[in-house]
N, CA, C and O atoms as CSV, one atom per row, in Angstrom:
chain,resi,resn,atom,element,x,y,z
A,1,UNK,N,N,-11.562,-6.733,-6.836
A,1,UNK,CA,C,-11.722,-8.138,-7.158
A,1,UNK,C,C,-13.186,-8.561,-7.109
A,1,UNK,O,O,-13.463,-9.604,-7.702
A,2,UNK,N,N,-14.070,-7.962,-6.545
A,2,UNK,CA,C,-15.427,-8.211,-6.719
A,2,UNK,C,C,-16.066,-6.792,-7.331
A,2,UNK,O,O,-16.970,-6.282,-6.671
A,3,UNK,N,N,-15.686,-6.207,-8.423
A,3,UNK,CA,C,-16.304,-5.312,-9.414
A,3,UNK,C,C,-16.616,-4.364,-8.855
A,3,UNK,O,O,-17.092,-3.495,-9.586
A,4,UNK,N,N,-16.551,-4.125,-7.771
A,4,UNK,CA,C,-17.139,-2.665,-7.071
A,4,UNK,C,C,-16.225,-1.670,-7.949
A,4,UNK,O,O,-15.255,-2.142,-8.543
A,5,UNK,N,N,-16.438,-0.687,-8.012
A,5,UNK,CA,C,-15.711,0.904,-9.088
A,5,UNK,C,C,-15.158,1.307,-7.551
A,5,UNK,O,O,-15.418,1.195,-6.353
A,6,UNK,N,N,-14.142,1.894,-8.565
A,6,UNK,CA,C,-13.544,2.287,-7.463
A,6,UNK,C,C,-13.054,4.171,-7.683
A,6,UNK,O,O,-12.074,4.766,-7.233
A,7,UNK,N,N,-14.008,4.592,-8.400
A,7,UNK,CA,C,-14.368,5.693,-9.050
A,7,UNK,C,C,-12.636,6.155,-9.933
A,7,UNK,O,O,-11.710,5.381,-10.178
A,8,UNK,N,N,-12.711,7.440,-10.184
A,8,UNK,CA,C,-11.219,7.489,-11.269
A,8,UNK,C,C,-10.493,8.401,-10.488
A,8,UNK,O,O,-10.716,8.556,-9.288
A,9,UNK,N,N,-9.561,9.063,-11.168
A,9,UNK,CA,C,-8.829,9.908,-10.928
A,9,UNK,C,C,-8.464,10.986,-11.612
A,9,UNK,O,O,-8.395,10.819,-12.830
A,10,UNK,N,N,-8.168,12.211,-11.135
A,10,UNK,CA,C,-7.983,13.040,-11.817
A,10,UNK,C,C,-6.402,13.710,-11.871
A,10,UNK,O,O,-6.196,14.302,-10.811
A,11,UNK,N,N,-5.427,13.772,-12.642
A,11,UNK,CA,C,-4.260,13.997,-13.116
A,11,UNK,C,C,-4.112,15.190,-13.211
A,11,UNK,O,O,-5.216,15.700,-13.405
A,12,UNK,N,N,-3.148,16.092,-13.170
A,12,UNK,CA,C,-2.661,17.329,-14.050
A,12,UNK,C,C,-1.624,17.293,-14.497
A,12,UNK,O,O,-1.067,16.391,-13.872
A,13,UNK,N,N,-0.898,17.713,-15.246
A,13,UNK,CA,C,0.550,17.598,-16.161
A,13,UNK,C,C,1.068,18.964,-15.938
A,13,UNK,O,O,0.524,20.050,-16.141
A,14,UNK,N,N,2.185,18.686,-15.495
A,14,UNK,CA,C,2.779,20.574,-14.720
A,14,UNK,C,C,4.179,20.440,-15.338
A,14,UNK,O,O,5.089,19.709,-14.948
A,15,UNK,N,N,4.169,21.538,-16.682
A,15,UNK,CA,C,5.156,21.607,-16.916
A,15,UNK,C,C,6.658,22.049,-16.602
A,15,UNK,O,O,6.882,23.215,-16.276
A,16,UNK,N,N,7.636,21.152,-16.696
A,16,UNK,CA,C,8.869,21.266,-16.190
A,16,UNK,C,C,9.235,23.007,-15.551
A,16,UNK,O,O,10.026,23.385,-14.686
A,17,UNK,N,N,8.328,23.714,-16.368
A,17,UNK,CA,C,9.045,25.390,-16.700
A,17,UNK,C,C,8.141,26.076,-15.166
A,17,UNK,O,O,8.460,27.144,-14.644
A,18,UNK,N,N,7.107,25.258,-14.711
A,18,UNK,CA,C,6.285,25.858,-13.468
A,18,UNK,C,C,6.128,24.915,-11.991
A,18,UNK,O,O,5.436,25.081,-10.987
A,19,UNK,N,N,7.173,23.807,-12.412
A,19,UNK,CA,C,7.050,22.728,-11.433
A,19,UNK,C,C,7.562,23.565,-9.766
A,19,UNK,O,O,7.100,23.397,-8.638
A,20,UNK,N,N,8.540,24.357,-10.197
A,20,UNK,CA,C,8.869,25.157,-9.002
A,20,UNK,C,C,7.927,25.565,-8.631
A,20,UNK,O,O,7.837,25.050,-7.517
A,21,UNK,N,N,7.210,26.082,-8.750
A,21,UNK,CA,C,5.673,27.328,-8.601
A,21,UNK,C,C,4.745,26.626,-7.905
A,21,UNK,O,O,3.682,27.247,-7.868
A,22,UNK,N,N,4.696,25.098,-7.071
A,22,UNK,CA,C,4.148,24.872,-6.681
A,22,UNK,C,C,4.835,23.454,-5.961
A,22,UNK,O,O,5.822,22.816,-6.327
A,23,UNK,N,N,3.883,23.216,-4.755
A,23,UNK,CA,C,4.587,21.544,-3.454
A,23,UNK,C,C,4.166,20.315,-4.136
A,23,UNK,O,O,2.948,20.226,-4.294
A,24,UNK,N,N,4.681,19.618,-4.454
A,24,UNK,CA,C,4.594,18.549,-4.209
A,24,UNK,C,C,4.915,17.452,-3.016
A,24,UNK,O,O,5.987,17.394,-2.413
A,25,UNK,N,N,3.857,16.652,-2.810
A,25,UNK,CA,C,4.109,15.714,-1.817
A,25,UNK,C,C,4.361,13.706,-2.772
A,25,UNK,O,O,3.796,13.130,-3.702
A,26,UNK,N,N,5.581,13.331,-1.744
A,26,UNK,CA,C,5.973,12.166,-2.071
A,26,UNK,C,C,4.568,11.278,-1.665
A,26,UNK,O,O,3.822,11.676,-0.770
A,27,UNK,N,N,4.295,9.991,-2.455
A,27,UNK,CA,C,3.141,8.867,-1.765
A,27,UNK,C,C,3.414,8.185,-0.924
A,27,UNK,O,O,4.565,7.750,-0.909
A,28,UNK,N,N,2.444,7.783,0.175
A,28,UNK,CA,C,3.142,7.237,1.629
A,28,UNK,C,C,3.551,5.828,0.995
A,28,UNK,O,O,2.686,5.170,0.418
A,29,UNK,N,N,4.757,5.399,1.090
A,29,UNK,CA,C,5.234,4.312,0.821
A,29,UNK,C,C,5.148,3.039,1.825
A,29,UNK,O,O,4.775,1.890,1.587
A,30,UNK,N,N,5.602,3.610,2.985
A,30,UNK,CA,C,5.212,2.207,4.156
A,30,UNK,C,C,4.426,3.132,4.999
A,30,UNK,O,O,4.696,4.333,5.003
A,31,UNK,N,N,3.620,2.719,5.602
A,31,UNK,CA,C,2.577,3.493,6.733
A,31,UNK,C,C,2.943,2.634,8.141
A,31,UNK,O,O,2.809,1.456,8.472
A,32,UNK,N,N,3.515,3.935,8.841
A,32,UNK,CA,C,4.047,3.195,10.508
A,32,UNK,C,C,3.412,3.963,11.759
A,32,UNK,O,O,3.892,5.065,12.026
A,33,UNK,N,N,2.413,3.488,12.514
A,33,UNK,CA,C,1.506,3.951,13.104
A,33,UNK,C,C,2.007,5.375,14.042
A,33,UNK,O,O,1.452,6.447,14.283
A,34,UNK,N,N,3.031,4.915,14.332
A,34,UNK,CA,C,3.910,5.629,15.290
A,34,UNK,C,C,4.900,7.121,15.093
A,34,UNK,O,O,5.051,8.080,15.849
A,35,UNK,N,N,5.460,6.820,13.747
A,35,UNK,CA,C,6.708,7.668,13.086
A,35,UNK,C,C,5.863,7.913,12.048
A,35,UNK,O,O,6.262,9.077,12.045
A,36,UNK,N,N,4.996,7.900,11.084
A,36,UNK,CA,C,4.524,8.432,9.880
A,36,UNK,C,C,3.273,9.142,9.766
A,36,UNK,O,O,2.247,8.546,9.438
A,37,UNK,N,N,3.292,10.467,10.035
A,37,UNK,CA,C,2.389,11.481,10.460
A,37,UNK,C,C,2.196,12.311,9.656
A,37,UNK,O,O,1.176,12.963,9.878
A,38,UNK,N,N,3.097,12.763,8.229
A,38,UNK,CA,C,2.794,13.512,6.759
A,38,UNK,C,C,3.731,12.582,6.037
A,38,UNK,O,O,4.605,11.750,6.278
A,39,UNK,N,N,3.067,13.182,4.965
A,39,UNK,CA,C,4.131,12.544,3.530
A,39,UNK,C,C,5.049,13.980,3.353
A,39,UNK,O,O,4.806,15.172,3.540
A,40,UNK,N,N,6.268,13.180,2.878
A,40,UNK,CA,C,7.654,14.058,2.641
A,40,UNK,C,C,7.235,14.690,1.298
A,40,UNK,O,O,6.430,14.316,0.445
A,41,UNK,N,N,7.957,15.655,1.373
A,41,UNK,CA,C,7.482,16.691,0.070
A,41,UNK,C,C,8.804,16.197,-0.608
A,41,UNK,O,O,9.904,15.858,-0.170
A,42,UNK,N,N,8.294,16.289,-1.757
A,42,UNK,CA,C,9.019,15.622,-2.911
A,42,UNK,C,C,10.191,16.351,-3.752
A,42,UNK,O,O,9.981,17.491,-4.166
A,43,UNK,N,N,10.944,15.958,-3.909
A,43,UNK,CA,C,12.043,16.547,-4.463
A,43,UNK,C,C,12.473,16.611,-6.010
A,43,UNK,O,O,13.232,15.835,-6.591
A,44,UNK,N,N,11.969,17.450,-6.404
A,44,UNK,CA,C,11.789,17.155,-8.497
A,44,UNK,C,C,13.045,18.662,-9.067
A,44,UNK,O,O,12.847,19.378,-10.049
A,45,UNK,N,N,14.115,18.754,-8.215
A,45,UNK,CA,C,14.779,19.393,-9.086
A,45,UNK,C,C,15.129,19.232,-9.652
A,45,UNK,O,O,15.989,18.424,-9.301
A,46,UNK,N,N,15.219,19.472,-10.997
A,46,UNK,CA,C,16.180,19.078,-12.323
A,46,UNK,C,C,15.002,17.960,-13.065
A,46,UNK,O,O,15.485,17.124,-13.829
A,47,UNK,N,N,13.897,17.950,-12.905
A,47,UNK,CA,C,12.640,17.155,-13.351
A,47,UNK,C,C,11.959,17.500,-14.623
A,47,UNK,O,O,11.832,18.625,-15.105
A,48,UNK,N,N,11.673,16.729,-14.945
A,48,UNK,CA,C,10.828,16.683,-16.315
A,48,UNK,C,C,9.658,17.364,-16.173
A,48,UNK,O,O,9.693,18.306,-15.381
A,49,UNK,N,N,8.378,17.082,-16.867
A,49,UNK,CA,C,7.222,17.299,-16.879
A,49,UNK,C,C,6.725,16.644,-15.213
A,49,UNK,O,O,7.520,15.805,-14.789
A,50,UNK,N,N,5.707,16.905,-14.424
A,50,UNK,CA,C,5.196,16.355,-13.582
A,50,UNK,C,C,4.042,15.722,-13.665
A,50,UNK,O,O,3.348,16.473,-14.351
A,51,UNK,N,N,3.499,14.921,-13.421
A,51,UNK,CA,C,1.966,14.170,-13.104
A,51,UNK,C,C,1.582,13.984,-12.201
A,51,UNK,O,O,1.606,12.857,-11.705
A,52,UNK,N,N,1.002,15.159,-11.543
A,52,UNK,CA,C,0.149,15.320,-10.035
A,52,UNK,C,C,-1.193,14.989,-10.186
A,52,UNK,O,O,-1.863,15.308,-11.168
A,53,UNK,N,N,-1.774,14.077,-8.814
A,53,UNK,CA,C,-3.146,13.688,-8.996
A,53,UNK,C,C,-3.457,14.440,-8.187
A,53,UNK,O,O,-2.770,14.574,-7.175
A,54,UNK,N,N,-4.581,15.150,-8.394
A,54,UNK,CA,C,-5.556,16.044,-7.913
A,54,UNK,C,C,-6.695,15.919,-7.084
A,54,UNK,O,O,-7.185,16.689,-6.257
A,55,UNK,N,N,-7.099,14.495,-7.577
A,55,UNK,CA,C,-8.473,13.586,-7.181
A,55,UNK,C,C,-7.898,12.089,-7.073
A,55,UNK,O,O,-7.428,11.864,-8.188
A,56,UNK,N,N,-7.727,11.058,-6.331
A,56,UNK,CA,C,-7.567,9.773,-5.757
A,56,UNK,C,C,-6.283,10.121,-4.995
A,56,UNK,O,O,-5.289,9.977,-5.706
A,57,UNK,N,N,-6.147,10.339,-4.344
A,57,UNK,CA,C,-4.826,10.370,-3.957
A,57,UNK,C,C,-4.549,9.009,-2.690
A,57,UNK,O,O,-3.530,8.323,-2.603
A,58,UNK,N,N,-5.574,8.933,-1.966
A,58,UNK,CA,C,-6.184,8.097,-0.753
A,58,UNK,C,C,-5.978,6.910,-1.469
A,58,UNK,O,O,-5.225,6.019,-1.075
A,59,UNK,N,N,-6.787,6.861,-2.770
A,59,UNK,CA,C,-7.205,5.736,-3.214
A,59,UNK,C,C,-5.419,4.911,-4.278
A,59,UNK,O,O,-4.998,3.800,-4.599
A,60,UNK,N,N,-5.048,6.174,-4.389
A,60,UNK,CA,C,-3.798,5.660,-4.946
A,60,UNK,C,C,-2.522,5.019,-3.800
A,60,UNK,O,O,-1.805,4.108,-4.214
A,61,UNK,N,N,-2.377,5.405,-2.792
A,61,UNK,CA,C,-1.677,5.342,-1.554
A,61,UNK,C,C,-2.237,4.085,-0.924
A,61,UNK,O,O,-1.501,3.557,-0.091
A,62,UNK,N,N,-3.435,3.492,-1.173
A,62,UNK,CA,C,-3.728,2.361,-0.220
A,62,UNK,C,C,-3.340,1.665,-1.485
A,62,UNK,O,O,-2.609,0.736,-1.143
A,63,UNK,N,N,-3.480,1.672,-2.768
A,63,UNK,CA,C,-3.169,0.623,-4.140
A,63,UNK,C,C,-1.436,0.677,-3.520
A,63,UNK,O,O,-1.229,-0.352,-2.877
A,64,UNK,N,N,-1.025,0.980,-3.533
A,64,UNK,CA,C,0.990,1.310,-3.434
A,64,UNK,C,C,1.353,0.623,-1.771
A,64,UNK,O,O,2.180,-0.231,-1.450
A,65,UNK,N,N,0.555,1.247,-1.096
A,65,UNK,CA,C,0.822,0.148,0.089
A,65,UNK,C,C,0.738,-1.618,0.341
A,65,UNK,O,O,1.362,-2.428,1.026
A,66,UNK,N,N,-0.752,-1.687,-0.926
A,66,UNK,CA,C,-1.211,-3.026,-1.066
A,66,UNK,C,C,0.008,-3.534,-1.744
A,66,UNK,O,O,0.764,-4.370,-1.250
A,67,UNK,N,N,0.124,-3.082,-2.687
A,67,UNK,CA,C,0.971,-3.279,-3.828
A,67,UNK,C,C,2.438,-3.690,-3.183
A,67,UNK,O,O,2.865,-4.826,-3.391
A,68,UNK,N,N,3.024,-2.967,-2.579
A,68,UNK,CA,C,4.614,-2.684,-2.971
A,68,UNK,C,C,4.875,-2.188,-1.591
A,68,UNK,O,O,6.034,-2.423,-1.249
A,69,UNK,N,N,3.884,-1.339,-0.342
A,69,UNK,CA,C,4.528,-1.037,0.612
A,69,UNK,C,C,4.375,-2.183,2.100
A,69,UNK,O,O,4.081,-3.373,2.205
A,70,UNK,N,N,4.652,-1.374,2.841
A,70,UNK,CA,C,4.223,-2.204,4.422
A,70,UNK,C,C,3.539,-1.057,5.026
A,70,UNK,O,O,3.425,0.151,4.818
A,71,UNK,N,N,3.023,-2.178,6.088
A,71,UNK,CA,C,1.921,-1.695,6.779
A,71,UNK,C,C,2.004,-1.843,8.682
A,71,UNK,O,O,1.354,-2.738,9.222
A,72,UNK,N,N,2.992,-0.721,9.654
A,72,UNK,CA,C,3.292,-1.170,10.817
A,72,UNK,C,C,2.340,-0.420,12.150
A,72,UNK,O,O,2.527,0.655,12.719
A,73,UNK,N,N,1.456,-1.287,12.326
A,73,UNK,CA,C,0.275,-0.872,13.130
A,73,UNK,C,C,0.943,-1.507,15.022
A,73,UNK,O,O,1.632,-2.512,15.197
A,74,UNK,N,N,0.593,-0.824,15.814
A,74,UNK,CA,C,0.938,-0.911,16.986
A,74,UNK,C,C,-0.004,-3.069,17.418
A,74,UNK,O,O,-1.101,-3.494,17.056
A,75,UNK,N,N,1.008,-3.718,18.182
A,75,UNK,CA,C,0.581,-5.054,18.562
A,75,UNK,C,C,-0.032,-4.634,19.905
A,75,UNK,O,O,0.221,-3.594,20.513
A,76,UNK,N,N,-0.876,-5.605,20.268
A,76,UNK,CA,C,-1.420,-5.412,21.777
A,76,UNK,C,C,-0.719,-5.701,22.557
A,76,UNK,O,O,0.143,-6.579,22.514
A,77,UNK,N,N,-1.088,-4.745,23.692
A,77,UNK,CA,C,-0.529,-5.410,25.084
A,77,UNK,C,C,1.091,-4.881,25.177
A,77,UNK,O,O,1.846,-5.183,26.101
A,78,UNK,N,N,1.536,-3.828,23.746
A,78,UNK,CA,C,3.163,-3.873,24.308
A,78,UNK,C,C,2.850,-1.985,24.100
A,78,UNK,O,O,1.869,-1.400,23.642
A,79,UNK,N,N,3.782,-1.607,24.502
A,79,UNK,CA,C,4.296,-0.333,24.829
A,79,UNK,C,C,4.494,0.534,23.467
A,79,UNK,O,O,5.075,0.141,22.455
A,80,UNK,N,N,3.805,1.962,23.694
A,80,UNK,CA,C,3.643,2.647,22.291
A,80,UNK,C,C,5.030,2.766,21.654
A,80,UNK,O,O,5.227,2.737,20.439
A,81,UNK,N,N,6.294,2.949,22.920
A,81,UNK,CA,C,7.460,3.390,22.892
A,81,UNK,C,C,8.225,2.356,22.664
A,81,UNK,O,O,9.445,2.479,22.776
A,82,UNK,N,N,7.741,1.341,22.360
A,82,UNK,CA,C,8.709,-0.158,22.117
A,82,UNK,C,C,8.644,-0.494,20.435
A,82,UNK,O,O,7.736,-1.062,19.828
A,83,UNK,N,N,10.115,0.140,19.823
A,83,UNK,CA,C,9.834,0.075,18.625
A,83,UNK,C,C,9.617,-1.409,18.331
A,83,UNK,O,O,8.834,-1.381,17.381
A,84,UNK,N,N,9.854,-2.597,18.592
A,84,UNK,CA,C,9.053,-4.025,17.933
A,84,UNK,C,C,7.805,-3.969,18.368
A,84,UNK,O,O,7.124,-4.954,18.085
A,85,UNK,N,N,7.255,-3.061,19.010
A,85,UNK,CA,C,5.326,-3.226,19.265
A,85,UNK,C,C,5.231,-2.763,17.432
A,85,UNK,O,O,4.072,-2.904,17.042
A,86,UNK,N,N,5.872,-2.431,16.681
A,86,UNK,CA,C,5.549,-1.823,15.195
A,86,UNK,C,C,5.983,-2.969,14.109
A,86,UNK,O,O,6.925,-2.673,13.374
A,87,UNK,N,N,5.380,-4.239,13.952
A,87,UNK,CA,C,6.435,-4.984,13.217
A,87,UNK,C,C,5.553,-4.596,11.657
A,87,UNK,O,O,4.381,-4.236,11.547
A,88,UNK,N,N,6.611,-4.824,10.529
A,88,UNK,CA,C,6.092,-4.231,9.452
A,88,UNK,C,C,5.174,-5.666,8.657
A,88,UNK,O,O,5.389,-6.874,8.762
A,89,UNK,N,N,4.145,-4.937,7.887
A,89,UNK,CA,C,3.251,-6.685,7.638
A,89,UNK,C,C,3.536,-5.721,6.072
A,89,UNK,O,O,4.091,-4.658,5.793
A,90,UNK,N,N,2.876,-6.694,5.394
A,90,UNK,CA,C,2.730,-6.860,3.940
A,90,UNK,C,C,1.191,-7.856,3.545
A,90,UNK,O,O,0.617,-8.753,4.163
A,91,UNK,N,N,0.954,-7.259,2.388
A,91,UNK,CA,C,-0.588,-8.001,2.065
A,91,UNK,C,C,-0.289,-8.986,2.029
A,91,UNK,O,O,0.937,-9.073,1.961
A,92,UNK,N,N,-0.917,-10.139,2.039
A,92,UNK,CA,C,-1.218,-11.364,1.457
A,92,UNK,C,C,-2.722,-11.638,1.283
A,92,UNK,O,O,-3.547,-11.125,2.039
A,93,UNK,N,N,-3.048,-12.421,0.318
A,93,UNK,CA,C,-4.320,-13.182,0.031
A,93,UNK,C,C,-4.047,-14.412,0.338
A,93,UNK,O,O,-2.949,-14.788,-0.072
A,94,UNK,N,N,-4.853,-15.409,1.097
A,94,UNK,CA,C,-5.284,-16.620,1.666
A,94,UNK,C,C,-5.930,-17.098,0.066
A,94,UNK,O,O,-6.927,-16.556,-0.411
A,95,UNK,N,N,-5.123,-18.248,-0.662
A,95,UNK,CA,C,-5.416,-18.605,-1.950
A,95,UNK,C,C,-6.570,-19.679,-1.638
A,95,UNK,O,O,-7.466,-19.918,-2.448
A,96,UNK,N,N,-6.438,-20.424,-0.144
A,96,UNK,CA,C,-7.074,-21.814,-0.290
A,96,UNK,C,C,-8.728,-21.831,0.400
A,96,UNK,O,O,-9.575,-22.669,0.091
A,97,UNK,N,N,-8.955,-20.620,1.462
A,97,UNK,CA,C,-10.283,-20.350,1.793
A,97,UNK,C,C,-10.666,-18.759,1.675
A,97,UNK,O,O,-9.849,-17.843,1.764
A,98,UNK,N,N,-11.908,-18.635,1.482
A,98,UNK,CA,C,-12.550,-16.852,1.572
A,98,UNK,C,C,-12.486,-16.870,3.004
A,98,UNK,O,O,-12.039,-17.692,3.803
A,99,UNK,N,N,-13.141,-15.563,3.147
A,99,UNK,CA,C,-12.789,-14.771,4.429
A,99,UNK,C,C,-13.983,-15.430,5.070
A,99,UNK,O,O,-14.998,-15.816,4.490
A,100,UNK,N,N,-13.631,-15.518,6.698
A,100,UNK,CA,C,-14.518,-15.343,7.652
A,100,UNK,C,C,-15.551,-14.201,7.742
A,100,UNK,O,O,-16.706,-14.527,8.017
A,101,UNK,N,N,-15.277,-12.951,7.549
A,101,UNK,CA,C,-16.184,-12.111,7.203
A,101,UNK,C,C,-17.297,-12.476,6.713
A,101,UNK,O,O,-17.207,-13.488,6.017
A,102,UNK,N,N,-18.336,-12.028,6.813
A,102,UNK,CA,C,-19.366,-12.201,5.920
A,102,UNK,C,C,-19.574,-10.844,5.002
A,102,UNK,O,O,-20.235,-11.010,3.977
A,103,UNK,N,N,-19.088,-9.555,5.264
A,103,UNK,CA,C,-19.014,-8.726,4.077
A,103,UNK,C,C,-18.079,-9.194,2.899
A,103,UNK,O,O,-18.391,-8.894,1.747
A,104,UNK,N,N,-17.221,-9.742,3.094
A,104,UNK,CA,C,-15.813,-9.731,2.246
A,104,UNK,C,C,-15.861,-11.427,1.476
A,104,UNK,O,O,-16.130,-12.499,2.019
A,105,UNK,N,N,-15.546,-11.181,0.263
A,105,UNK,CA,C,-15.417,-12.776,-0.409
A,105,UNK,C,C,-14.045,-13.164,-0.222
A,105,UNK,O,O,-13.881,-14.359,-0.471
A,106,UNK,N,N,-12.839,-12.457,0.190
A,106,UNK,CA,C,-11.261,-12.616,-0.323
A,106,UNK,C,C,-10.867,-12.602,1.358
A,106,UNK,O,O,-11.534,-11.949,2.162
A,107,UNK,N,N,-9.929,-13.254,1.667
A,107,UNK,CA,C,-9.159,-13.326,2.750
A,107,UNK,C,C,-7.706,-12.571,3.060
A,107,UNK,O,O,-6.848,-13.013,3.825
A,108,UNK,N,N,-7.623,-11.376,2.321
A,108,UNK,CA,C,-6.642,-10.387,2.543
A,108,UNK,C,C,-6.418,-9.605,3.913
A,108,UNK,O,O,-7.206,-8.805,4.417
A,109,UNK,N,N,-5.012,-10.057,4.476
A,109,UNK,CA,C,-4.731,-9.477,5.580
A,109,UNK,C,C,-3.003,-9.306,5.471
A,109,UNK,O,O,-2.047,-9.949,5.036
A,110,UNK,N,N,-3.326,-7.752,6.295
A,110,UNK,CA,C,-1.533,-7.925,6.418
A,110,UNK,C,C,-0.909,-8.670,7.500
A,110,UNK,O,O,-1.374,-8.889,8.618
A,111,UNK,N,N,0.265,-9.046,6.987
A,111,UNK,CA,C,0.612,-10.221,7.950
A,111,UNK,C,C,2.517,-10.318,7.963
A,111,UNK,O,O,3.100,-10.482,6.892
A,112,UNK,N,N,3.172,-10.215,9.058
A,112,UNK,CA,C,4.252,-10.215,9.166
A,112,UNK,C,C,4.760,-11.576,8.072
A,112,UNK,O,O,4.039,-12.477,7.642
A,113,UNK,N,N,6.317,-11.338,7.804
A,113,UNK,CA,C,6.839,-12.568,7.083
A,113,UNK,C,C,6.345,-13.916,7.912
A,113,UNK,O,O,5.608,-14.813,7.503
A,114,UNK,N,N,6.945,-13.786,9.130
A,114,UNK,CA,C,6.395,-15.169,9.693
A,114,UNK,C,C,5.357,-15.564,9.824
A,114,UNK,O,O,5.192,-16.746,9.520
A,115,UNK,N,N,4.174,-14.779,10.331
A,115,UNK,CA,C,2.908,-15.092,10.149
A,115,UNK,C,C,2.403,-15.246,8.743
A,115,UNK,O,O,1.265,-15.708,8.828
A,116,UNK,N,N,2.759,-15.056,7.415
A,116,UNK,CA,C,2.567,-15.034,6.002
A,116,UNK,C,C,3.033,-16.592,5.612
A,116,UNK,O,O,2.772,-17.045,4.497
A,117,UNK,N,N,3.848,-17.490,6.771
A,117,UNK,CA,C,4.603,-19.110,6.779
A,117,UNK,C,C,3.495,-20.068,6.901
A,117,UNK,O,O,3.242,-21.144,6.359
A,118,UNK,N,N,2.983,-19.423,7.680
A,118,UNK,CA,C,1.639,-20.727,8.223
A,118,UNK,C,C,1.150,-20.885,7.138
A,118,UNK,O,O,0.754,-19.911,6.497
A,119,UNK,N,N,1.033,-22.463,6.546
A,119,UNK,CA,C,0.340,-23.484,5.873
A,119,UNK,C,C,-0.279,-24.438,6.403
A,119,UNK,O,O,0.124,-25.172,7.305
A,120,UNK,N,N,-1.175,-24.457,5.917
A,120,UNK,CA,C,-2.226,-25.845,6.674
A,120,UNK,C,C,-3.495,-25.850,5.611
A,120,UNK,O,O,-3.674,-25.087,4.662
A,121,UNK,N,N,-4.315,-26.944,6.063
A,121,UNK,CA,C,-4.663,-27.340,4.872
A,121,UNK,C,C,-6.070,-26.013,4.372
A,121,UNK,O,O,-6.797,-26.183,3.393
A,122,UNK,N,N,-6.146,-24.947,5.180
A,122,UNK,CA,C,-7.004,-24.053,4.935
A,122,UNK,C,C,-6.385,-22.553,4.683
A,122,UNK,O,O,-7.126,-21.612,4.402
A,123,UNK,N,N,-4.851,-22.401,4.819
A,123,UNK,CA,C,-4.451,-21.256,4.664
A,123,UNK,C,C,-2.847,-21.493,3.682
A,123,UNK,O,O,-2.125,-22.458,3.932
A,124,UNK,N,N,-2.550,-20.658,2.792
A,124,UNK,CA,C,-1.649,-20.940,1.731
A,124,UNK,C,C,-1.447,-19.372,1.281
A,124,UNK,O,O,-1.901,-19.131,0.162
A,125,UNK,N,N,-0.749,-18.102,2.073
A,125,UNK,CA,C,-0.811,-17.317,1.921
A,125,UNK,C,C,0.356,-16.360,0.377
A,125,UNK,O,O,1.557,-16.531,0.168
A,126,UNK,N,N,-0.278,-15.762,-0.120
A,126,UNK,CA,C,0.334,-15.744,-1.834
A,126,UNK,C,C,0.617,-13.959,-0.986
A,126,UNK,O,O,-0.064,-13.482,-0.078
A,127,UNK,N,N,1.541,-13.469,-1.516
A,127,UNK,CA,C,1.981,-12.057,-1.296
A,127,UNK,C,C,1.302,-11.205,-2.400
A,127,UNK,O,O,1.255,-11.310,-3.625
A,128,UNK,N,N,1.066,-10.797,-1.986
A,128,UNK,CA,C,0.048,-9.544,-3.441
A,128,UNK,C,C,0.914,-8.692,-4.208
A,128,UNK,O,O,0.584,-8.451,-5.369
A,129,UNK,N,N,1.785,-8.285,-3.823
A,129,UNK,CA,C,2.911,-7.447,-4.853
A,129,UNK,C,C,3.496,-8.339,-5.897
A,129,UNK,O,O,4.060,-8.177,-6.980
A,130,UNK,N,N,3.085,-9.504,-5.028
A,130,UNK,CA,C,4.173,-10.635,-6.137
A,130,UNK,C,C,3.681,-10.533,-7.867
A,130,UNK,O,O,4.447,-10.661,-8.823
A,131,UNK,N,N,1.911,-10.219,-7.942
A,131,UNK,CA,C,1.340,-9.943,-8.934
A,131,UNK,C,C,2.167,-9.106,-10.367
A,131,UNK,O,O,2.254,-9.307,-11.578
A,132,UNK,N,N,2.694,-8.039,-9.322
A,132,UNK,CA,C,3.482,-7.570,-10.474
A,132,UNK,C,C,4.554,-7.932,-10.940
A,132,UNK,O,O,5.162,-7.200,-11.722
A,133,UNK,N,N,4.963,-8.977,-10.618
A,133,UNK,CA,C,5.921,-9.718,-11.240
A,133,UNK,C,C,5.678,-10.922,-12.660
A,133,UNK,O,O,6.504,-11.538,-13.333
A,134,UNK,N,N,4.475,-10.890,-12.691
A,134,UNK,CA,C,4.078,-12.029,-13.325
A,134,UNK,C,C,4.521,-11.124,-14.943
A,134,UNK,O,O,4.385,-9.902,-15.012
A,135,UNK,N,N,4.978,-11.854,-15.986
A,135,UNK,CA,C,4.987,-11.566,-16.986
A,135,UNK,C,C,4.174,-12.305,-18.217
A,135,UNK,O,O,4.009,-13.477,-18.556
A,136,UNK,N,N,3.643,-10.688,-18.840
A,136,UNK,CA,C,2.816,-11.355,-20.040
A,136,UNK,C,C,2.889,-11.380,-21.370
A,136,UNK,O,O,2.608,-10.463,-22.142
A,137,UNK,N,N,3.375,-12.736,-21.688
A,137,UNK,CA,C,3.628,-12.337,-23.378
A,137,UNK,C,C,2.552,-11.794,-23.979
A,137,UNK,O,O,1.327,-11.764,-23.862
A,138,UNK,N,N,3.828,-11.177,-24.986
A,138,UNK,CA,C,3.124,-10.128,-26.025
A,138,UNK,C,C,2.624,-10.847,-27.104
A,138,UNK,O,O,2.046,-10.263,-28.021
């Protein structure tokens, strides 16, 4: 959102006939500080052609988390072993002020459903996945 590159990616196309011949790994879908320690290897039997990225993979996994997954980081002060110390957040952007930061122009934080409620006259939090919902005529 402020033009920085975010360099590219590099793809390979693995045809259906050699997809066996090599692992694939699934993309981390929700990241949970506690329980999510590898990505599940992926299951493509009976699969088409494949499209494995080679190069962004990091960079594709934080887009899919922003996007579409959750994000469950340990709360202070409670117990590693207390599964609600893990509550799951989701992006939001703060539509009505920029960030406190002084590196950052955008006010993106993950933030539980309830904490994502608070309105007041400086915070109006918009869900970021919601983006892909928007439809654009053709």
């Amino acid at each position: 959102m402020q033009g920085y590159p975010i360099n590219g990616f590099l793809f390979w196309k693995v045809p259906k006939e050699k997809v066996q011949e090599f692992k694939f790994y699934e993309f981390l879908r929700n990241y949970h500080q506690r329980k999510m320690t590898h990505n599940v290897k992926a299951n493509l039997s009976g699969s088409d052609d494949v499209v494995a990225i080679l190069d962004g993979q990091q960079r594709m996994t934080s887009l899919y988390i922003g996007l579409k997954g959750t994000y469950a980081y340990k709360m202070s002060y409670k117990r590693w072993d207390n599964p609600s110390a893990y509550p799951e957040r989701k992006l939001y952007l703060n539509l009505l002020e920029p960030s406190e930061e002084p590196d950052q122009k955008y006010d993106f934080r993950f933030l539980t459903e309830n904490e994502s409620q608070v309105k007041d006259d400086s915070h109006y939090w918009f869900l970021v996945g919601k983006i892909l919902d928007i439809k654009q005529p053709y």
